[in-house]
Kinemage of the C-alpha trace (Angstrom):
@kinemage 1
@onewidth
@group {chain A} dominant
@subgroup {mainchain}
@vectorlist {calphas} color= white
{ca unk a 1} P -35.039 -17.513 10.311
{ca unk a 2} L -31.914 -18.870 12.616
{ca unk a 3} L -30.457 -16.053 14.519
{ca unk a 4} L -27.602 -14.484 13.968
{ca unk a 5} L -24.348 -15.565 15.871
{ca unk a 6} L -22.015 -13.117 18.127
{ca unk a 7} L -18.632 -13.141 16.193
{ca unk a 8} L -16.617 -14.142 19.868
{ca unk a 9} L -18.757 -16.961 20.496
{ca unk a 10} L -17.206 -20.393 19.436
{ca unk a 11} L -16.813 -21.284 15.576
{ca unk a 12} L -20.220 -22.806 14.126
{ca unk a 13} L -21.231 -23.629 10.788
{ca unk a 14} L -23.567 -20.518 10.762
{ca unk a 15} L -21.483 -17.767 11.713
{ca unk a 16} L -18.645 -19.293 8.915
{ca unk a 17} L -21.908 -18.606 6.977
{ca unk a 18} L -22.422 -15.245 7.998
{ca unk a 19} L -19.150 -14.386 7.295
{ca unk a 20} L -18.433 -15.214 3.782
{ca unk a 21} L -21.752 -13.825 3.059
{ca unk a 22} L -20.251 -10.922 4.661
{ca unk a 23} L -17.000 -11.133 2.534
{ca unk a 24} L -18.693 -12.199 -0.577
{ca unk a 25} L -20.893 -9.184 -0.401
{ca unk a 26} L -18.005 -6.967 0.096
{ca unk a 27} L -16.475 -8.763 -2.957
{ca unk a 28} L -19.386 -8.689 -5.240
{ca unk a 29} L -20.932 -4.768 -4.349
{ca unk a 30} L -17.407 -2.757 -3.931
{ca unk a 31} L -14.770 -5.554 -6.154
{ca unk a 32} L -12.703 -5.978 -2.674
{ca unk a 33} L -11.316 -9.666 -2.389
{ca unk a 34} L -10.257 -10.402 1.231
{ca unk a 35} L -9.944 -13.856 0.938
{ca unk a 36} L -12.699 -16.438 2.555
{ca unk a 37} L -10.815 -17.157 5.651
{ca unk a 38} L -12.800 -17.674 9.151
{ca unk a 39} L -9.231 -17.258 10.722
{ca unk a 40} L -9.009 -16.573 14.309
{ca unk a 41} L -6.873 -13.097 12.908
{ca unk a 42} L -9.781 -12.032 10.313
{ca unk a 43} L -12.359 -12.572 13.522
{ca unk a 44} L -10.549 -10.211 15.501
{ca unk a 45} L -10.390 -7.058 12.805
{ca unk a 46} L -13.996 -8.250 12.177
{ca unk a 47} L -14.785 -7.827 16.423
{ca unk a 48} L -13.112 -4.688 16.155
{ca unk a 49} L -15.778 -3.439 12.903
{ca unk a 50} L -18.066 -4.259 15.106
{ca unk a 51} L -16.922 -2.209 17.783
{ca unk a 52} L -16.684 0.798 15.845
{ca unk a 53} L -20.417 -0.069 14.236
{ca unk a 54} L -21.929 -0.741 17.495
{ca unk a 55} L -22.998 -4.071 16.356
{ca unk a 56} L -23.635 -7.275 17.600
{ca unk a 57} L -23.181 -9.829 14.738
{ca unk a 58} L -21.849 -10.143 11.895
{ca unk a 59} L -24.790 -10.055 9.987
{ca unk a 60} L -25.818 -6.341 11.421
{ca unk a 61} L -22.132 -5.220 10.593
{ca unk a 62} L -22.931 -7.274 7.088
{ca unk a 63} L -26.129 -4.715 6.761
{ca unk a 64} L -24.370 -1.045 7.906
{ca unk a 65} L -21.103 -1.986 5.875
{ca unk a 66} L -23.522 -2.515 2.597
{ca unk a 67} L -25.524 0.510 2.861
{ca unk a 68} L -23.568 2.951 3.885
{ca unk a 69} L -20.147 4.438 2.788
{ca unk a 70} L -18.565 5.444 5.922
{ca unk a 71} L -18.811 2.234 7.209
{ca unk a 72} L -17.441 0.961 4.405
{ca unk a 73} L -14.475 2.980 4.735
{ca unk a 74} L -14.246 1.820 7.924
{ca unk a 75} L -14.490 -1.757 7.744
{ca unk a 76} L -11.676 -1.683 4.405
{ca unk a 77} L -9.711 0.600 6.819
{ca unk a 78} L -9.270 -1.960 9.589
{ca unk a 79} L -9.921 -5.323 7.483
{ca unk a 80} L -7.123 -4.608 4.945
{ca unk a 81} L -4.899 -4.039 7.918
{ca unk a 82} L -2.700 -0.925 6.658
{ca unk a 83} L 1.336 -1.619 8.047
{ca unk a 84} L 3.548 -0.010 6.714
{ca unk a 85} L 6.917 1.277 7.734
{ca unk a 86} L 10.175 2.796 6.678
{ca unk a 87} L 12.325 0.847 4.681
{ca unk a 88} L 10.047 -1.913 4.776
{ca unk a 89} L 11.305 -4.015 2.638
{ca unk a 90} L 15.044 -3.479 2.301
{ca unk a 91} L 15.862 -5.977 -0.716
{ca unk a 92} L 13.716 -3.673 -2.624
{ca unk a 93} L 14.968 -0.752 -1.607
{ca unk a 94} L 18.566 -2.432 -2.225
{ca unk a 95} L 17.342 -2.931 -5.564
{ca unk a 96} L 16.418 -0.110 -6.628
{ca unk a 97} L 20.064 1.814 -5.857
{ca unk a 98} L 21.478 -1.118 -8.071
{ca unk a 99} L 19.411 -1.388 -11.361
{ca unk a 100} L 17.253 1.799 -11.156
{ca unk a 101} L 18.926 5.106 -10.085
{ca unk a 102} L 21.636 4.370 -12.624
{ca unk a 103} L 19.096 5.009 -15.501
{ca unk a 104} L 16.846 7.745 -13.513
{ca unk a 105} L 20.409 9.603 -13.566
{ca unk a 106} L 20.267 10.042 -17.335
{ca unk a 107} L 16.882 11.981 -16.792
{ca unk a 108} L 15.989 15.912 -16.403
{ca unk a 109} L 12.789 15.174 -14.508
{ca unk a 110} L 11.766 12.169 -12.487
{ca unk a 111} L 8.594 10.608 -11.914
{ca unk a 112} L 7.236 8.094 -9.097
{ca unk a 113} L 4.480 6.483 -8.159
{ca unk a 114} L 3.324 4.252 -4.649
{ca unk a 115} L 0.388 3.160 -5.348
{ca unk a 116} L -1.327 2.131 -2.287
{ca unk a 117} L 0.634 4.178 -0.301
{ca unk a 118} L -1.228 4.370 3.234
{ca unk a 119} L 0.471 6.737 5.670
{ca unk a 120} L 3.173 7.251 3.222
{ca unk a 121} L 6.691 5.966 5.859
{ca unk a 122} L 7.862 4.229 2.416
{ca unk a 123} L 7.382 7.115 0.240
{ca unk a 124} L 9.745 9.070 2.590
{ca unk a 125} L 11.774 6.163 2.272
{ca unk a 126} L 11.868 6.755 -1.602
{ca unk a 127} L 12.589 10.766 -1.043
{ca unk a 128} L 15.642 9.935 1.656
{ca unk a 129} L 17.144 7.449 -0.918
{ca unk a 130} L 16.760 9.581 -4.114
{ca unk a 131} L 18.133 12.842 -1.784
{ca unk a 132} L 21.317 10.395 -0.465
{ca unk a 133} L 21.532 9.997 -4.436
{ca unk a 134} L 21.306 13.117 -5.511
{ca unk a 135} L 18.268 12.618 -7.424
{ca unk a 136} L 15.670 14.251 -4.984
{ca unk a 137} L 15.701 17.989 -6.293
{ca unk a 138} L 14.960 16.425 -10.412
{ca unk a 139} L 12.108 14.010 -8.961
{ca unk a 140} L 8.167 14.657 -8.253
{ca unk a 141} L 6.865 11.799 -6.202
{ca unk a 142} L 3.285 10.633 -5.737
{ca unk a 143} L 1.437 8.457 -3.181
{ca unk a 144} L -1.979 7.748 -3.640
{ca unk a 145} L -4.547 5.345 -1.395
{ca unk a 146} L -8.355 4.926 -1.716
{ca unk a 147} L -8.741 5.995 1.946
{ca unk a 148} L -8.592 9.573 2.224
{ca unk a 149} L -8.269 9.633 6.143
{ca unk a 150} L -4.555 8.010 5.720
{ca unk a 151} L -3.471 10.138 2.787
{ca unk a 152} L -4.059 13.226 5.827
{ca unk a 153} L -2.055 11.498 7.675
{ca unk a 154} L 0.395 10.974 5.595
{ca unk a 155} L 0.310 14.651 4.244
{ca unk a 156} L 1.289 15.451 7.847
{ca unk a 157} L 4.888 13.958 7.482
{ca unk a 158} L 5.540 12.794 10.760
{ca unk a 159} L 5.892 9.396 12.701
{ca unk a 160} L 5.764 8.141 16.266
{ca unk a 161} L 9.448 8.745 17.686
{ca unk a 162} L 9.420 5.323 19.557
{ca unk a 163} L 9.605 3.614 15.502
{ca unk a 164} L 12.757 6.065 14.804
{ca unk a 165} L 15.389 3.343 16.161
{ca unk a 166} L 13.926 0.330 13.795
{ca unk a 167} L 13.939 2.807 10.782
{ca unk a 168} L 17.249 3.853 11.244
{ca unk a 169} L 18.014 0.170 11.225
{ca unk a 170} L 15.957 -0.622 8.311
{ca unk a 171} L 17.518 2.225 6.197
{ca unk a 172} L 20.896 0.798 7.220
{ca unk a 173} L 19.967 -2.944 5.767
{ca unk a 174} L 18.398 -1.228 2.522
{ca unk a 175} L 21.755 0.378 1.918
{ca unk a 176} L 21.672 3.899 3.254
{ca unk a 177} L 24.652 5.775 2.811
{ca unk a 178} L 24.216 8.776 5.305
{ca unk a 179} L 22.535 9.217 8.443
{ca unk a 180} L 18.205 9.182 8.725
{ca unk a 181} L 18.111 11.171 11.265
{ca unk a 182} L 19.399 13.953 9.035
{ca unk a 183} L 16.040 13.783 7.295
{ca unk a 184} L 13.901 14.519 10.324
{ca unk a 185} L 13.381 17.056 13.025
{ca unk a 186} L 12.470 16.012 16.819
{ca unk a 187} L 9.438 17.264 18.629
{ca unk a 188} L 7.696 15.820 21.192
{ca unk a 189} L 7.148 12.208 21.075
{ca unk a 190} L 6.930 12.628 16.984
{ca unk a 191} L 9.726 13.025 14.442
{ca unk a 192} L 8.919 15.149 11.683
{ca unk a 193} L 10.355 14.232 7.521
{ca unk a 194} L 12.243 17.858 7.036
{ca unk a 195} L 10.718 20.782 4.249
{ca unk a 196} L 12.786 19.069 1.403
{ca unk a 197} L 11.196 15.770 1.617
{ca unk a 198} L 7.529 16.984 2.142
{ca unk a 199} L 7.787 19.503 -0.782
{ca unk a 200} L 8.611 16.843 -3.419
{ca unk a 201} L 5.715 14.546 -2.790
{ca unk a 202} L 2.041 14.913 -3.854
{ca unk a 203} L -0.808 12.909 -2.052
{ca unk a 204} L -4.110 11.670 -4.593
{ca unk a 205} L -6.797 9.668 -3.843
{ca unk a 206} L -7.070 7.348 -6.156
{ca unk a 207} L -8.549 3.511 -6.029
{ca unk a 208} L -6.613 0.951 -8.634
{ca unk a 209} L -9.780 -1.308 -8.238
{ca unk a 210} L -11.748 1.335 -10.583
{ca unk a 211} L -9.877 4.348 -11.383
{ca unk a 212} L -7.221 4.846 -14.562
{ca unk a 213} L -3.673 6.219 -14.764
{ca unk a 214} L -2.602 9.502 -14.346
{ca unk a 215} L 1.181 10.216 -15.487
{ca unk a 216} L 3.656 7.982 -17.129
{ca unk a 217} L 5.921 6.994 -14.316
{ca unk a 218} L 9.970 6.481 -14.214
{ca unk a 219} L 9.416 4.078 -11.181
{ca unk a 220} L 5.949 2.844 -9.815
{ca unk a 221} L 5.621 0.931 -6.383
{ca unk a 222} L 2.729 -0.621 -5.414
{ca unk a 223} L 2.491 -3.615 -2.220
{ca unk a 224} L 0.261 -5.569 -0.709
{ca unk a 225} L -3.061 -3.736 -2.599
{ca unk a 226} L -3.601 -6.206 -5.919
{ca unk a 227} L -3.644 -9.341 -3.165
{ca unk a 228} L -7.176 -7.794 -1.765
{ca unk a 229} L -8.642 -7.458 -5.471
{ca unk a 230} L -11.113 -9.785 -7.010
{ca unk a 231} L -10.082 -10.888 -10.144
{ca unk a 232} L -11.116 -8.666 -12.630
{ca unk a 233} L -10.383 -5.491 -10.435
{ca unk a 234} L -6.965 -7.134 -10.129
{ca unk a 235} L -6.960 -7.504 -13.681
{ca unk a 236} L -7.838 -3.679 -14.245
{ca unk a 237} L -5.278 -2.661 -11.212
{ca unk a 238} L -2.480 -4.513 -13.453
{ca unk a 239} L -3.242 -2.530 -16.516
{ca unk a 240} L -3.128 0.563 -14.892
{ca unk a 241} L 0.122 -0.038 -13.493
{ca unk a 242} L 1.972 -1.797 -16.119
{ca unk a 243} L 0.419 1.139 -18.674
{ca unk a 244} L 1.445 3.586 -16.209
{ca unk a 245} L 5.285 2.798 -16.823
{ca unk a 246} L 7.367 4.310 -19.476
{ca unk a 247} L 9.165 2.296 -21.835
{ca unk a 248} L 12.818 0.586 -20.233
{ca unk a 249} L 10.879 2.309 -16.774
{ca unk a 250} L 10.892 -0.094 -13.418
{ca unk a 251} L 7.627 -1.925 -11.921
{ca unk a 252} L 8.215 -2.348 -7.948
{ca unk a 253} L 5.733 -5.313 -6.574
{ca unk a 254} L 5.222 -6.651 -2.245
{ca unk a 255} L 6.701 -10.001 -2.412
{ca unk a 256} L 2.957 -11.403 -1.333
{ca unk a 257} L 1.285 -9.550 -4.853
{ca unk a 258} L 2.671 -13.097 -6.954
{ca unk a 259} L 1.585 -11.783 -10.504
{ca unk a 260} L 4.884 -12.163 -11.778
{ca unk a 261} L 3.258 -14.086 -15.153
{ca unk a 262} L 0.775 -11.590 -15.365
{ca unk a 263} L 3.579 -8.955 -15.364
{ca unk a 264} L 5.926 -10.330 -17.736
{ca unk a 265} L 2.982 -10.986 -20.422
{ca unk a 266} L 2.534 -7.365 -20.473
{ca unk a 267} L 5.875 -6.900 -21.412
{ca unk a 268} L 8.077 -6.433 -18.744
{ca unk a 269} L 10.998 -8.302 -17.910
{ca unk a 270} L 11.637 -9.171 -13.870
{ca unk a 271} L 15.488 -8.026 -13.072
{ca unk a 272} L 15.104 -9.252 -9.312
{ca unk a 273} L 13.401 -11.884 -8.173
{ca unk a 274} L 13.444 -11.588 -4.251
{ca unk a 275} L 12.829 -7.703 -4.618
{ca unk a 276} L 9.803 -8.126 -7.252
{ca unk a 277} L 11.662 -5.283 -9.129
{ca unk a 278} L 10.169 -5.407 -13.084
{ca unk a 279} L 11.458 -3.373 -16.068
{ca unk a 280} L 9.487 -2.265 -19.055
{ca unk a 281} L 10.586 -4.113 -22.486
{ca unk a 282} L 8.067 -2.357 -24.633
């Protein structure tokens, strides 16, 4: 048998081998699509697996990431590549002031969902809008992730204070109307989300690959999560999330997730195209 190849040595035939086996194992055992890419950005996460592992190839990071489940968490952890931010995305943000908190307004109780969540900035996001609304004190919001080491950080409710300057500016593009800083305390080199953000959010582990819904949701989020799903997980994800949404309820999707068709044939009807922003029809 050919020996395996270092995954820093020059691009060859075999170690493009060894890493789709790699991939397609991953795909096959656990339902995790990450593409089939040998880019020089996917070799780099996949140097730094094997880092972690203590592994020379690809194929001996291939073996440890198959058999056992911390690795696993490991390698998903760093392959899936989890940014996030405040604000990220400020069109969606934008949208949902114009076409969504009108209708949450006619409702007692609130309910939302990110699904996918990671460290939870854009959660916070969601509690800082709905409080600059006046919506925050009706709503109970819920970020979940399949890797339980980011949902503790993201229970912590704090963020590096050298990313406070580009969230103020995001918040300002997605249409804030007061000031973020009134939403955090200083400390250190870390600002911390204030008592009346933290208390309206619950963390869940939860993996949209395998696992079913939990609540009917008012508003559910989810980005960048369905575009690392095989097909039929992806197919299962999408169920959960469009059954997930009450009736005349909003569907929030990254601009990379694409399954606009797939949305709309369950029965939803997109209101904004650049923000991915869906609403339930029936």
């Amino acid at each position: 048998m050919a020996a395996s190849v270092p995954v820093d040595t020059p691009a060859t035939s075999l170690e493009d081998i060894e890493v789709g086996l790699l991939l397609e194992g991953v795909r096959r055992h656990f339902g995790l699509d990450f593409g089939r890419s040998t880019s020089p950005s996917l070799r780099r996460r996949l140097r730094l697996c094997m880092d972690a592992e203590g592994v020379a190839t690809v194929s001996a990071l291939q073996a440890r990431v198959l058999h056992d489940a911390e690795s696993m968490r490991r390698f998903v952890r760093t392959i899936s590549v989890n940014v996030t931010s405040m604000f990220r995305d400020p069109r969606l943000f934008g949208a949902v002031r114009r076409h969504v908190v009108p209708w949450l307004r006619s409702h007692p109780s609130i309910r939302i969902w990110h699904a996918g969540c990671s460290t939870g900035e854009e959660v916070f996001s969601m509690a800082v809008l709905l409080a600059e609304e006046g919506l925050l004190e009706r709503t109970r919001l819920y970020g979940s992730d399949v890797d339980p080491a980011l949902l503790e950080r993201a229970a912590e409710g704090r963020v590096p204070l050298r990313r406070l300057a580009g969230y103020v500016d995001a918040h300002r593009r997605a249409g804030g109307t007061g000031s973020l800083c009134d939403h955090v305390s200083i400390g250190g080199e870390y600002a911390a989300f204030g008592p009346h953000l933290r208390s309206r959010i619950t963390w869940a582990h939860h993996n949209l690959a395998t696992d079913g819904s939990f609540n009917d949701f008012h508003l559910l989020l989810c980005s960048n999560v369905l575009i690392y799903l095989d097909r039929e997980p992806q197919r299962h994800a999408l169920e959960v999330l469009s059954g997930s949404v009450v009736r005349f309820g909003f569907l929030g999707l990254g601009a990379r997730e694409l399954l606009g068709p797939g949305v709309e044939g369950l029965g939803f009807r997109r209101l904004d195209a650049d923000a991915n922003l869906y609403k339930r029809m029936r």
